[in-house]
C-alpha positions in Angstrom: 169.1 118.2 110.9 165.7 117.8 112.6 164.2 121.3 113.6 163.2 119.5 116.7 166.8 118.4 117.8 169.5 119.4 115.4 171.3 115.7 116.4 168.9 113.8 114.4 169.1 113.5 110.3 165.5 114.3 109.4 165.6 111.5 107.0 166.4 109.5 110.0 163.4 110.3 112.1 161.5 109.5 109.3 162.5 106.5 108.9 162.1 105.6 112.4 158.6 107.0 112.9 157.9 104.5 109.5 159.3 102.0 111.3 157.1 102.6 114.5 154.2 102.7 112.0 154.4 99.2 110.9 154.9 97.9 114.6 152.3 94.9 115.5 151.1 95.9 118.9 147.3 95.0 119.2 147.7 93.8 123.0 150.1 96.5 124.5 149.1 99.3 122.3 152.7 100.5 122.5 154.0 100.7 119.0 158.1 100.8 118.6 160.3 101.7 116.2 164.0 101.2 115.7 167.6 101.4 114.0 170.4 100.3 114.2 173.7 101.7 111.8 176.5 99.0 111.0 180.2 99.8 111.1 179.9 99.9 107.5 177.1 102.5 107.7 173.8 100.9 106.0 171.1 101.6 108.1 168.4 98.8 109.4 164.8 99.1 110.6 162.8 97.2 112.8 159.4 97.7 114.7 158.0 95.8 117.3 156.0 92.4 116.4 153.3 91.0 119.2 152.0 87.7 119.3 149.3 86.7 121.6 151.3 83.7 123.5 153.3 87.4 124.6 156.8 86.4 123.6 157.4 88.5 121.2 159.9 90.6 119.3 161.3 94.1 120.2 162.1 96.5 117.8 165.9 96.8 118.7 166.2 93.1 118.4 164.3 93.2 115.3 166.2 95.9 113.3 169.6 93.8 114.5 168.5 90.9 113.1 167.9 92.6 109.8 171.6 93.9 110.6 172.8 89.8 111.3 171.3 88.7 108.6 173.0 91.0 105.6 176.0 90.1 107.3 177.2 92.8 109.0 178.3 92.4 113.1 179.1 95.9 114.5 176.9 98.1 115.7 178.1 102.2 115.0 174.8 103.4 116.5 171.3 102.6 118.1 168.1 105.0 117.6 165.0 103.9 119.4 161.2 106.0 119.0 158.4 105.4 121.1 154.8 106.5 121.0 154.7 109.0 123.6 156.9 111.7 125.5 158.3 109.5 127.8 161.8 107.6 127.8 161.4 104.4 125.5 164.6 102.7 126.3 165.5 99.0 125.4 164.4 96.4 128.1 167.1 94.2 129.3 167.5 92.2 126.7 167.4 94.5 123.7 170.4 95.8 126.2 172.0 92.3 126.1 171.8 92.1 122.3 173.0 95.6 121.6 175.9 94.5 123.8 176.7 91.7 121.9 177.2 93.7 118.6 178.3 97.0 120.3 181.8 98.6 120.9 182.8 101.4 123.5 181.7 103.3 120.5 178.6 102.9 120.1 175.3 105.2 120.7 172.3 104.3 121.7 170.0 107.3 121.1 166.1 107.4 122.6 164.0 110.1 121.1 160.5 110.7 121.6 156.8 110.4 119.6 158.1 113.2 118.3 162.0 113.0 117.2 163.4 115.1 120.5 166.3 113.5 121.5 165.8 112.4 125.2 168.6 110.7 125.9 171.8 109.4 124.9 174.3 106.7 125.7 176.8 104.3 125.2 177.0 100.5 126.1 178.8 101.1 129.4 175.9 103.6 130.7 173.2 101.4 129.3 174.3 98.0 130.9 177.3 98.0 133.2 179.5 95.3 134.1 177.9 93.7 130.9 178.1 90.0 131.0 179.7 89.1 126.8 181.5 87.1 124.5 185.4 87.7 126.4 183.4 86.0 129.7 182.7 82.7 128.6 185.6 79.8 129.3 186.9 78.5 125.6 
């Protein structure tokens, strides 16, 4: 465990701040990391990717897709790392899209620049009254 919070794997906030390293953020400056751990327990990266039309990709949704894409459809557990001290938690629709693959389960951890765990939740907490799949008419 990480000297700085004993709930993070060391290996795991290296990973992350890796992951934060290869972000693309030339217009917001505001390089993000992510992963995301699968019921089956592989671990998936993703960073943040910028384009200058703005729309662009967020790390969470990034390091699901990687997730999606090797199959896999549960999320176990969310870890998010910004570049500063401050709370870097997913924007609405990183919340949306963890929803979509999450279970009452699931964590959702934020830590900072530096791996300090600053806050911890599950889906419930992070978007309540979630709008999801049992909602639509079939």
């Amino acid at each position: 465990m990480s000297a700085l919070d004993p709930g993070i794997e060391p290996a795991v906030l290296a990973a992350l701040i890796a992951a934060r390293g290869n972000a693309y953020a030339p217009y917001s400056q505001h390089p993000v990391g992510a992963m995301v751990e699968s019921e089956s327990g592989a671990r998936y990266f993703g960073a943040n990717v910028e384009v200058a039309h703005y729309k662009g990709l967020c790390a969470e949704a990034s390091a699901i897709a990687a997730m999606v894409s090797a199959g896999e459809r549960r999320l176990r557990s969310v870890y998010v790392i910004g570049p500063g001290e401050h709370l870097c938690s997913p924007c609405g629709d990183c919340r949306q899209r963890i929803r979509e693959f999450a279970d009452a389960e699931t964590r959702i951890h934020v830590v900072d620049a530096e791996g300090k765990l600053l806050k911890r939740y599950t889906i419930d907490e992070l978007l309540p009254d979630a709008f999801g799949p049992e909602n639509l008419s079939r």
